[in-house]
ZAZAGU-982798 format. One record per residue (C-alpha): residue in three letters; residue number from 1; x, y, z. Coordinates in steps of 0.2 Angstrom, whole numbers. Layout:
// ZAZAGU-982798
    r    k      x      y      z
  ala  NUM      X      Y      Z
...
***
This chain:
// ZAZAGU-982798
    r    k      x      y      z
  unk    1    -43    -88    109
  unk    2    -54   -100     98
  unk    3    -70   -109    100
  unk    4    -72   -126     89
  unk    5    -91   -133     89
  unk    6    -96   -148     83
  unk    7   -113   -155     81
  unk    8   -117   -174     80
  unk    9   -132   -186     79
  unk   10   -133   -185     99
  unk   11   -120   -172    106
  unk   12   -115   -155    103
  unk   13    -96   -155    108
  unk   14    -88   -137    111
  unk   15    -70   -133    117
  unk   16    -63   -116    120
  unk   17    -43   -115    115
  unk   18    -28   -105    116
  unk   19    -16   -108    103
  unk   20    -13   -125    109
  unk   21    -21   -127    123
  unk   22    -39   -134    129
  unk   23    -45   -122    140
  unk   24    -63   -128    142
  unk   25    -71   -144    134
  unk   26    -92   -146    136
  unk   27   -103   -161    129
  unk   28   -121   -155    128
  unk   29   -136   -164    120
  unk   30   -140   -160    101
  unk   31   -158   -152     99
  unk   32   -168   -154     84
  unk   33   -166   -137     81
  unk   34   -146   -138     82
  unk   35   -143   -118     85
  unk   36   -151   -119    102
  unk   37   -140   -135    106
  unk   38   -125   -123    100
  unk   39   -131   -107    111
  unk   40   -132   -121    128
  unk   41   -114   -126    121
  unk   42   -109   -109    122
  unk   43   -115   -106    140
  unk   44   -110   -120    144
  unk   45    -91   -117    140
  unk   46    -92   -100    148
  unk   47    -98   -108    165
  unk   48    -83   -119    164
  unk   49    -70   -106    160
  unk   50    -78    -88    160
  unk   51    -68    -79    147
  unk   52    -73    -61    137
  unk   53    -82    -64    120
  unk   54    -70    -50    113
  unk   55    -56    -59    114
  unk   56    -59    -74    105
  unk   57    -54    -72     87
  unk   58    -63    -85     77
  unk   59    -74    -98     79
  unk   60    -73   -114     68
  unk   61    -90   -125     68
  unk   62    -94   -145     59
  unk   63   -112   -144     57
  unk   64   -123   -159     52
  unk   65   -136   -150     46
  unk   66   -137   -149     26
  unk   67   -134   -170     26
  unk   68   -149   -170     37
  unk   69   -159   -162     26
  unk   70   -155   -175     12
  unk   71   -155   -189     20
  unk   72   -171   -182     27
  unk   73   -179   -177     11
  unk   74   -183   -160     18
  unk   75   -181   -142     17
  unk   76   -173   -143     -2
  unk   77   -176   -130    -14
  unk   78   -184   -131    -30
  unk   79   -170   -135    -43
  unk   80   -166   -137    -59
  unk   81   -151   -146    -69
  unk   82   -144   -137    -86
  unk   83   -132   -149    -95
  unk   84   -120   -142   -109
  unk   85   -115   -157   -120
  unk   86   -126   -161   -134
  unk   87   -127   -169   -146
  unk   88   -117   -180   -133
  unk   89   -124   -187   -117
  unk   90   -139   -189   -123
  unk   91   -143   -206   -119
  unk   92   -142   -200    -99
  unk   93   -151   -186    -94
  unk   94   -146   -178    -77
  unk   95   -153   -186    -62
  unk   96   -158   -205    -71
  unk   97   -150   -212    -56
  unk   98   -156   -203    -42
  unk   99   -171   -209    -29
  unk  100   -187   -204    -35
  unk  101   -192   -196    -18
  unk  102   -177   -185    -19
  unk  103   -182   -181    -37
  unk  104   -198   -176    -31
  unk  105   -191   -169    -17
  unk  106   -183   -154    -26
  unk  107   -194   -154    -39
  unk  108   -183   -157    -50
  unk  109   -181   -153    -67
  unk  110   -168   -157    -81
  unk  111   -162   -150    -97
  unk  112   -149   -154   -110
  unk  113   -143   -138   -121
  unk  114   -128   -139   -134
  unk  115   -110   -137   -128
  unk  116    -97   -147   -118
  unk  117    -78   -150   -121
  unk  118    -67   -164   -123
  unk  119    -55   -170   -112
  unk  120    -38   -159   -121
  unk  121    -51   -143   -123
  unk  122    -56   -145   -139
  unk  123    -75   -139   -143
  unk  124    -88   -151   -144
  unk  125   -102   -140   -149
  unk  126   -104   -122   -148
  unk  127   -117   -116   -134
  unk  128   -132   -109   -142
  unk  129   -139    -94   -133
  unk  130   -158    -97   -137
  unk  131   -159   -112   -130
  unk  132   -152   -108   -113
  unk  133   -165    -90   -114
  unk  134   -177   -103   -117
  unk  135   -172   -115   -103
  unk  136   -173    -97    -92
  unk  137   -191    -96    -98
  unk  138   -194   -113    -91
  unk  139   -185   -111    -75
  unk  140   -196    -96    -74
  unk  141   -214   -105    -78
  unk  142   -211   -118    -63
  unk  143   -203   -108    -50
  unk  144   -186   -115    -50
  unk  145   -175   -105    -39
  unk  146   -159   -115    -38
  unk  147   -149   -122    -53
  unk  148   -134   -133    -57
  unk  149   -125   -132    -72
  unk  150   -114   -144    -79
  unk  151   -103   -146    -94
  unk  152    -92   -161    -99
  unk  153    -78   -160    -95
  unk  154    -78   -144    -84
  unk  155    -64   -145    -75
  unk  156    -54   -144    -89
  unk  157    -61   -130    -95
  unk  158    -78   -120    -86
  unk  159    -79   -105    -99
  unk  160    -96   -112   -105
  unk  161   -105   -115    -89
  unk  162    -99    -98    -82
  unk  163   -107    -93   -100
  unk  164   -123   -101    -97
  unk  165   -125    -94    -79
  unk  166   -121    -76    -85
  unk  167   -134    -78    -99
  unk  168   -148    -88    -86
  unk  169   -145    -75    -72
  unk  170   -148    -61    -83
  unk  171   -165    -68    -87
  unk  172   -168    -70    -72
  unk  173   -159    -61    -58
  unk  174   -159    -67    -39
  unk  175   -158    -84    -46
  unk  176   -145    -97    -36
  unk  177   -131   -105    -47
  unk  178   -118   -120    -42
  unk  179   -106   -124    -58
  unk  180    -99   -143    -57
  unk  181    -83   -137    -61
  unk  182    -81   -127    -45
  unk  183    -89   -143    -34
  unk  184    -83   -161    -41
  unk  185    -72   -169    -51
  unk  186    -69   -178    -66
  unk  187    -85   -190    -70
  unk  188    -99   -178    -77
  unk  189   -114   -190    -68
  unk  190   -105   -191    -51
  unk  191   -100   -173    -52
  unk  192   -116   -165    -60
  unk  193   -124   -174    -45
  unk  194   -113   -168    -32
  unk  195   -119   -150    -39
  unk  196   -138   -154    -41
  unk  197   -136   -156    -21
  unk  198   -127   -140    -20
  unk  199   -139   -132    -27
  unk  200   -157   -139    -18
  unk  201   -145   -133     -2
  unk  202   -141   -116     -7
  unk  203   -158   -107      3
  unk  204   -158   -119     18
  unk  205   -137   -115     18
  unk  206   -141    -95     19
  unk  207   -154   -100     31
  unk  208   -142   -110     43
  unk  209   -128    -99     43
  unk  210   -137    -85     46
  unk  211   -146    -94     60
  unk  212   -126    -99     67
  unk  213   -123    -80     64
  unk  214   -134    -74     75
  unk  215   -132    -88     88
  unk  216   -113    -81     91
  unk  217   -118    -64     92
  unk  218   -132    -69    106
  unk  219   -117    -75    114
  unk  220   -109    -59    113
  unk  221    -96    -65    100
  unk  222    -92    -56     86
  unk  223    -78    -64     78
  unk  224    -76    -72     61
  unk  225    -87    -88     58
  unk  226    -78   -104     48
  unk  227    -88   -120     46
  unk  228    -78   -136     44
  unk  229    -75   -143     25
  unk  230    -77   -163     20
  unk  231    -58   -162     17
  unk  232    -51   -156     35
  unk  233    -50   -138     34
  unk  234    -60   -124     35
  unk  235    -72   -111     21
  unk  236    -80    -93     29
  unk  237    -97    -90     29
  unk  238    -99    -83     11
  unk  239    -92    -99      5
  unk  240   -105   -111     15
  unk  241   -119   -101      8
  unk  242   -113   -104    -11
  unk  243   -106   -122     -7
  unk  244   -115   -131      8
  unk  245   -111   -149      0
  unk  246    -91   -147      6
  unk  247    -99   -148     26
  unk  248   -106   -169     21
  unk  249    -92   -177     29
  unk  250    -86   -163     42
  unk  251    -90   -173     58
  unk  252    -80   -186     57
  unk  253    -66   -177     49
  unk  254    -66   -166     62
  unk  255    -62   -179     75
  unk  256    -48   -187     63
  unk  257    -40   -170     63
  unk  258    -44   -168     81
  unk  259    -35   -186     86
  unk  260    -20   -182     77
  unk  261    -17   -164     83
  unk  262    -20   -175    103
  unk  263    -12   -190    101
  unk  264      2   -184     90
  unk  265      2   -198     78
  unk  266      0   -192     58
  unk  267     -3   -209     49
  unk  268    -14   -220     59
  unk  269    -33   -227     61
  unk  270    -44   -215     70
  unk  271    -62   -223     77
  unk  272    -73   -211     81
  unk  273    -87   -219     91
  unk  274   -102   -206     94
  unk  275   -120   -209    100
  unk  276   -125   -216     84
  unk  277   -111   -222     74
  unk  278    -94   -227     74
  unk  279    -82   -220     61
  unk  280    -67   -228     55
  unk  281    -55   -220     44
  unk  282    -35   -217     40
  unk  283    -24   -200     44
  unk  284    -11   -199     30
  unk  285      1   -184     33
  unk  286    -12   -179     48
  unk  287    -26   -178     33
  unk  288    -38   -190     31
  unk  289    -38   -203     17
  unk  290    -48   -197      3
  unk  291    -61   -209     -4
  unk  292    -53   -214    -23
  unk  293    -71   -219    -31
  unk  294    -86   -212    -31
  unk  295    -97   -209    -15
  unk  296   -115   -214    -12
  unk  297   -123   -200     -2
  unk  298   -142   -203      2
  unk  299   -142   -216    -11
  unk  300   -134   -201    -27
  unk  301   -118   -207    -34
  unk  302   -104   -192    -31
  unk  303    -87   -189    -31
  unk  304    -83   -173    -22
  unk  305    -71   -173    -10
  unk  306    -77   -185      6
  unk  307    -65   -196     17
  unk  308    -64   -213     15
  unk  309    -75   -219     32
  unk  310    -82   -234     37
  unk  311    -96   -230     46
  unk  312   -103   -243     57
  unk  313   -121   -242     68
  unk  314   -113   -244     85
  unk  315   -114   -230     97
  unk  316   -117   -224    115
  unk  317   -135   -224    111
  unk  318   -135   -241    100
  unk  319   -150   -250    106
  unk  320   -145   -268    114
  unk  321   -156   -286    111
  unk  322   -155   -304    114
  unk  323   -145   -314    124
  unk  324   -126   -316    132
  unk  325   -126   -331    116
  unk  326   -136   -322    102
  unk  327   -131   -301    108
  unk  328   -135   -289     95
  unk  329   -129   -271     97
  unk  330   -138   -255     85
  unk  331   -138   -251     71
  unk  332   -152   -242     79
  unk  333   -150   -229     94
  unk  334   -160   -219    104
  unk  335   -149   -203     96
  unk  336   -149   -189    108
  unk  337   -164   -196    117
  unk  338   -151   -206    126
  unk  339   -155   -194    141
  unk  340   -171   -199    140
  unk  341   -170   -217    137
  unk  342   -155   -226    143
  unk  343   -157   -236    159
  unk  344   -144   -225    170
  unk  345   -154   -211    167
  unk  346   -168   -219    173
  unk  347   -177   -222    155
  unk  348   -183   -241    150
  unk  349   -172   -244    134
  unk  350   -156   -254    135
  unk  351   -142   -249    125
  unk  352   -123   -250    125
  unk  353   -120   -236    138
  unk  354   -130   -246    150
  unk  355   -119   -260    145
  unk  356   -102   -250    148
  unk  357   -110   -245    165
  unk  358   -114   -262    169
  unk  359    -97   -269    168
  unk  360    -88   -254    175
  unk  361    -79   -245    161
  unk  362    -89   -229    163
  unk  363    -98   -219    178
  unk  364   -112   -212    168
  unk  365   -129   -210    175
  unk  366   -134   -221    191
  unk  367   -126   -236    190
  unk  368   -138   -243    202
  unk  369   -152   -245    188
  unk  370   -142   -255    180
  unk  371   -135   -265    193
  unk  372   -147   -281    191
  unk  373   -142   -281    174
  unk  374   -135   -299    169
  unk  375   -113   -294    172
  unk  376   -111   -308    157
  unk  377   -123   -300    144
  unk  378   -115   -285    148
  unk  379   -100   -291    142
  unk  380   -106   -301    127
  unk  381   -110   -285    121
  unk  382    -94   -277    123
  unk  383    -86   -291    115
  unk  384    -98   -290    101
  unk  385    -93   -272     99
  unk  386    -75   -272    101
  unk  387    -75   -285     88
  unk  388    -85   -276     75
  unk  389    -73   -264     77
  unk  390    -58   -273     76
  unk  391    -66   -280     60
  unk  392    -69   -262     52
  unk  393    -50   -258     55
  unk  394    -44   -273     46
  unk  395    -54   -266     33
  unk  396    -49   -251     31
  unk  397    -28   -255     33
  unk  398    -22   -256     13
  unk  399     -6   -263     19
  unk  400      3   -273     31
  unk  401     12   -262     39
  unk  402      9   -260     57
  unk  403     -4   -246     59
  unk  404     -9   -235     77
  unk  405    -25   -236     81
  unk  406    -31   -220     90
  unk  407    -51   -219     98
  unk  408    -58   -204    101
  unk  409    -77   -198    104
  unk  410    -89   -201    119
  unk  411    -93   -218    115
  unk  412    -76   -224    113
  unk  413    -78   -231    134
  unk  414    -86   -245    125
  unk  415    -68   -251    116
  unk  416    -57   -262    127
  unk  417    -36   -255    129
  unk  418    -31   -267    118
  unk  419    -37   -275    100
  unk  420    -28   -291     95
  unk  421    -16   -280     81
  unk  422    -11   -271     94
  unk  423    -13   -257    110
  unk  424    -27   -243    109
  unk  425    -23   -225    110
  unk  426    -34   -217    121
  unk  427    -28   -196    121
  unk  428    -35   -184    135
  unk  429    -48   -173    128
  unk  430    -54   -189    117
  unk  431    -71   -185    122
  unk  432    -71   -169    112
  unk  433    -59   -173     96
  unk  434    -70   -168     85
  unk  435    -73   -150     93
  unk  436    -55   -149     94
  unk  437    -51   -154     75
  unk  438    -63   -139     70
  unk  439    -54   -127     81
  unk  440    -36   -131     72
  unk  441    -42   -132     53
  unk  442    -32   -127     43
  unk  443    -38   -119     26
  unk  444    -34   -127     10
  unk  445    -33   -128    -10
  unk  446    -35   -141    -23
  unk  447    -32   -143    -39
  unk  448    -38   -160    -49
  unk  449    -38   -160    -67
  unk  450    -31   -169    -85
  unk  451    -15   -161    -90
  unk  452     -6   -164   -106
  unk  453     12   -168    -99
  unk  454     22   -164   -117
  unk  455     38   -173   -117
  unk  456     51   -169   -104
  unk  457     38   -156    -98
  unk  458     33   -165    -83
  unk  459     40   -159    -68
  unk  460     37   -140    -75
  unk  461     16   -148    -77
  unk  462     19   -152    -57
  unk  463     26   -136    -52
  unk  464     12   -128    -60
  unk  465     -2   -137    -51
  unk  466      6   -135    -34
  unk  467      8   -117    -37
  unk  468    -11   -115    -42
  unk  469    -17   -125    -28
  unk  470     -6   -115    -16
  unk  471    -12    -98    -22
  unk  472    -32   -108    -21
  unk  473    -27   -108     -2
  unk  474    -19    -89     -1
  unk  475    -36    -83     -9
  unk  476    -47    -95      2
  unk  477    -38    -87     16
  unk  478    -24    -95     21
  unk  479     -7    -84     27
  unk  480      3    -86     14
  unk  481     19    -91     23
  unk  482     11   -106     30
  unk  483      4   -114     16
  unk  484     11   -132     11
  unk  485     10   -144      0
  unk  486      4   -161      6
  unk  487     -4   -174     -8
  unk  488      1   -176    -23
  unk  489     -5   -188    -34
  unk  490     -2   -194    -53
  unk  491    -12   -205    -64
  unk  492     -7   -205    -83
  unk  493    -23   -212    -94
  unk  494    -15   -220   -106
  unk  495    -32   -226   -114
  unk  496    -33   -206   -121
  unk  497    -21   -198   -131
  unk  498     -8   -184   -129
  unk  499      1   -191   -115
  unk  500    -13   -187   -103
  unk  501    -13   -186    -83
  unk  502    -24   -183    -72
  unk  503    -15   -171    -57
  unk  504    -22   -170    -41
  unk  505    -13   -157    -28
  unk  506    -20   -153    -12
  unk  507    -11   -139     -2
  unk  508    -16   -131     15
  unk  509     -9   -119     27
  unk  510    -14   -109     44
  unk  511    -29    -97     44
  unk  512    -24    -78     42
  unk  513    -32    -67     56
  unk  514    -35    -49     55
  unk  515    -19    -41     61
  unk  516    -10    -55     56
  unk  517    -14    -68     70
  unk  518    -14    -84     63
***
C-alpha cells in the first residue's frame, strides 16, 4: 500500500492506495501550520479504512509550503548570488529584476567573479581563485548562509561552479550551495534566478521535511517519504532538502496526473477547481505541458521546469458580489476558512459554494441557510463561472483538434456537464485527483542542453541524450526496466555556429522499492 497527500490553499486531500486501487480517500481542512493538517489527514484515512502502518511502502506528498514562503516573503534564508562570467555580464548583476521586498527579504547579496563559458565550451575567462576566497570573506562578514552560483552557460559545461562551491565551502564549511546547472535551463538571468530561490529555501526545506518526517512517524509509518516534483514525478527526501524550488508547481500537477490515471484519457484539458483557484492545463502523453518561455514566480523571471497553467481566482471559497445582472465571482476566497465563513456552514460570507448549494448541485453544509438565497443570482454565478472557465480552455488549446476536457478537484460541483466544445468528464475519486496523482508518480530524468550535431551525427547526438536522461532516472531511483522515454524535443539555433541544437529529453519510469516492489 501507498499513501498520496496533497496540500492546497484550503484542503488537505489524502487517499490510501493499493496498486491501483482507492482504498480510502479524506478531504480535511489545511492548517496554517500544514503538518498538523497532514497528521488529521492521516487519522482521518485510518478511520475510513483502518490498515497497519507497516505495511505501506511509501508515501508520496505535494506540499505548498516553500511557494508560500515566497509569495509570502517569509522564512527565507540570508543568501548570497556568485556569478562566474566576467569580464562579460557585467552590465546585469544578479537579482536587477527582482522585487525589492524580496531583495530585502533574503538579504541579498551579489557578486560577479571571472569565469563562464560559451555556448560550444570554449573558456571565456579563467576562474580566479582569490576572488572567489575573497567573496568567502564577505559571505562570512554579513552572515550569509545560503549561496547560488551561476555560470554562463552552465548547462553546457558546470566544471567552474562545481570549482567555486569547492573553493567557498572550504572557506567556510556548513555553508548551503545551489549551482544553476543542476536547477534551470538555458537563460543565465532566468536560471540564475530560479537558483537564488533554491537557495533562500534551502533551511526552511530542511525544516519542513524534517517536520513531514516526523509527522509520518507520529502516525506510525516508517516508510520511505517522496514529495511531488513541478514536472509530475517524484524526488526523496534528500533531494527536497538541496532542491525545494522543483515542489513550485506540485499541486496542480498532481491533479493532472491524478485525472489522467482516473479518467484514462492521456492528452486532454484538466481543470482543477480547488477552494481558491482553478487550474487549467494540457496532459500530453499523460504529462503535463511544460511551459516553453520563461515563468514569473512571485514576480522573478524563471525558467525551471513548471507546467504551463492557467490559473484563474475561482474556487469553492471564491467570495461572491453584486447582482443576478452585474455577478462577480473571486478572485478572492475565504481559503480554508470556508468552514468558518461560507453561508451552509453557518458563517456570513457568500461565496460560490453557497451558490452551488443554492441551485442544487451540491449537498454541502445546511442548505436551509441558504435557502432564501435569490435561485437566479445563484445561477448567474454559475454562469459566470462556467464561462470563465470555458474561456481559459480556449486559451490553452494550441490547435483545433477536438480536445477532452476532464474536471477534477472539490470545487469542480460549480462546472456544469457540458461546455459548449463539448461534454465534461467528471471521474470517481475527482474530489481527491490531486492526492491520487502524488500516490502514482513516477520518478524521472532530464536532459536540456546545446549540442553540436556534426554532419550525419544526429541520430547518434539523440541516442545519446536519451540514454543520459534514462540513466538521470535509474540513479534518481527509478527501476530500471520501467524507464521510458516520453518528450523529445529539438530546436536547431541557427543564429549560432556549429550546427547547434538545443536537446531537450525527458524520461520517467516506476519507483524502485526495497525488495524490488515497484
Amino acid at each position: 500500500m501507498r499513501i498520496g497527500i496533497d496540500v492546497g490553499g484550503t484542503n488537505t486531500d489524502a487517499v490510501l492506495m493499493d496498486g491501483q486501487s482507492v482504498l480510502a480517500a479524506v478531504k480535511t481542512a489545511t492548517t496554517r501550520d500544514v503538518t498538523s493538517g497532514i497528521n488529521t489527514a492521516l487519522a482521518a484515512l485510518q478511520t475510513q479504512r483502518a490498515f497497519d502502518p507497516a505495511a505501506v511502502y511509501a508515501v508520496m506528498i505535494g506540499t505548498t509550503h516553500f511557494i508560500n514562503a515566497l509569495v509570502e516573503a517569509d522564512r527565507l534564508a540570508p543568501t548570497a548570488a556568485v556569478r562566474l562570467g566576467l569580464p562579460a555580464t557585467a552590465s546585469l548583476p544578479p537579482m536587477v529584476d527582482w522585487p525589492e521586498r524580496l531583495v530585502e527579504a533574503i538579504a541579498g547579496r551579489a557578486y560577479l567573479c571571472h569565469g563562464g563559458h560559451e555556448f560550444d565550451g570554449r573558456r571565456i575567462s579563467e576562474p580566479r581563485e582569490d576572488e572567489i576566497r575573497q567573496v568567502a570573506g564577505e559571505l562570512h562578514r554579513h552572515g550569509i548562509r545560503s549561496v547560488a552560483i551561476s555560470s554562463v552557460f552552465s548547462p553546457v559545461n558546470a566544471e567552474f561552479e562545481q570549482r567555486a562551491a569547492d573553493i567557498l565551502t572550504g572557506e567556510l564549511p556548513g555553508l548551503a550551495v545551489s549551482l544553476s546547472s543542476e536547477i534551470g535551463r538555458i537563460g543565465l538571468l532566468e536560471r540564475e534566478n530560479a537558483t537564488i530561490i533554491n537557495a533562500s529555501l534551502r533551511e526552511l526545506a530542511t525544516r519542513i521535511v524534517d517536520g513531514l518526517v516526523g509527522s509520518l512517524e507520529g502516525a506510525g509509518i516508517h516508510a520511505p517519504l517522496y514529495l511531488s516534483q513541478n514536472d509530475g514525478t517524484l524526488m526523496d527526501v534528500d533531494f527536497a532538502r538541496r532542491y525545494p524550488v522543483a515542489t513550485f508547481a506540485s499541486g496542480p500537477t498532481n491533479s493532472m496526473r491524478g485525472a489522467a490515471f482516473l479518467s484514462g484519457a492521456q492528452t486532454c484539458a484538466v481543470v482543477d477547481v480547488g477552494g481558491t483557484t482553478s487550474d487549467i492545463g494540457v496532459l500530453r502523453h499523460g504529462f503535463p505541458r511544460e511551459a516553453t518561455t520563461e515563468v514569473s514566480v512571485a514576480g522573478i523571471r524563471t525558467n525551471f521546469r513548471m507546467p504551463d497553467v492557467l490559473s484563474l481566482g475561482i474556487g469553492g471559497g471564491s467570495r461572491v458580489r453584486g447582482g443576478q445582472g452585474d455577478v462577480t465571482v473571486g478572485p478572492d476566497s475565504v481559503g480554508y476558512r470556508l468552514a468558518e465563513e461560507a453561508r451552509v456552514f453557518g458563517g456570513s460570507t457568500l461565496t460560490a459554494t453557497d451558490v452551488a448549494v443554492a441551485a442544487g448541485r451540491a449537498a454541502i453544509g445546511d442548505p436551509g441557510l441558504v435557502r432564501d438565497l435569490d435561485r437566479s443570482l445563484a445561477e448567474a454565478a454559475l454562469r459566470r463561472i462556467a464561462s470563465d472557465i470555458a474561456d481559459a480552455i480556449e486559451r490553452v488549446r494550441t490547435s483545433p483538434d477536438p480536445l477532452p476536457v476532464v474536471v477534477v478537484g472539490g470545487g469542480s460541483i460549480l462546472l456544469p456537464d457540458e461546455f459548449e466544445s463539448g461534454p465534461v468528464h467528471r471521474p470517481e475519486h475527482f474530489a481527491v485527483a490531486n492526492a491520487i496523482g502524488a500516490a502514482i508518480a513516477q520518478i524521472g530524468g532530464e536532459v536540456d542542453r546545446i549540442f553540436p550535431v556534426e554532419p550525419g551525427r544526429r541520430q547518434a547526438v539523440l541516442d545519446d541524450a536519451k540514454q543520459e536522461a534514462v540513466d538521470k532516472a535509474i540513479a534518481a531511483g527509478a527501476k530500471p526496466g520501467s524507464v521510458r522515454v516520453v518528450e523529445v524535443d529539438e530546436v536547431p539555433l541557427a543564429y549560432l555556429p556549429g550546427n547547434a541544437t538545443r536537446i531537450r529529453v525527458k524520461a520517467v519510469g516506476d519507483l524502485q522499492l526495497e525488495g524490488g516492489r515497484g
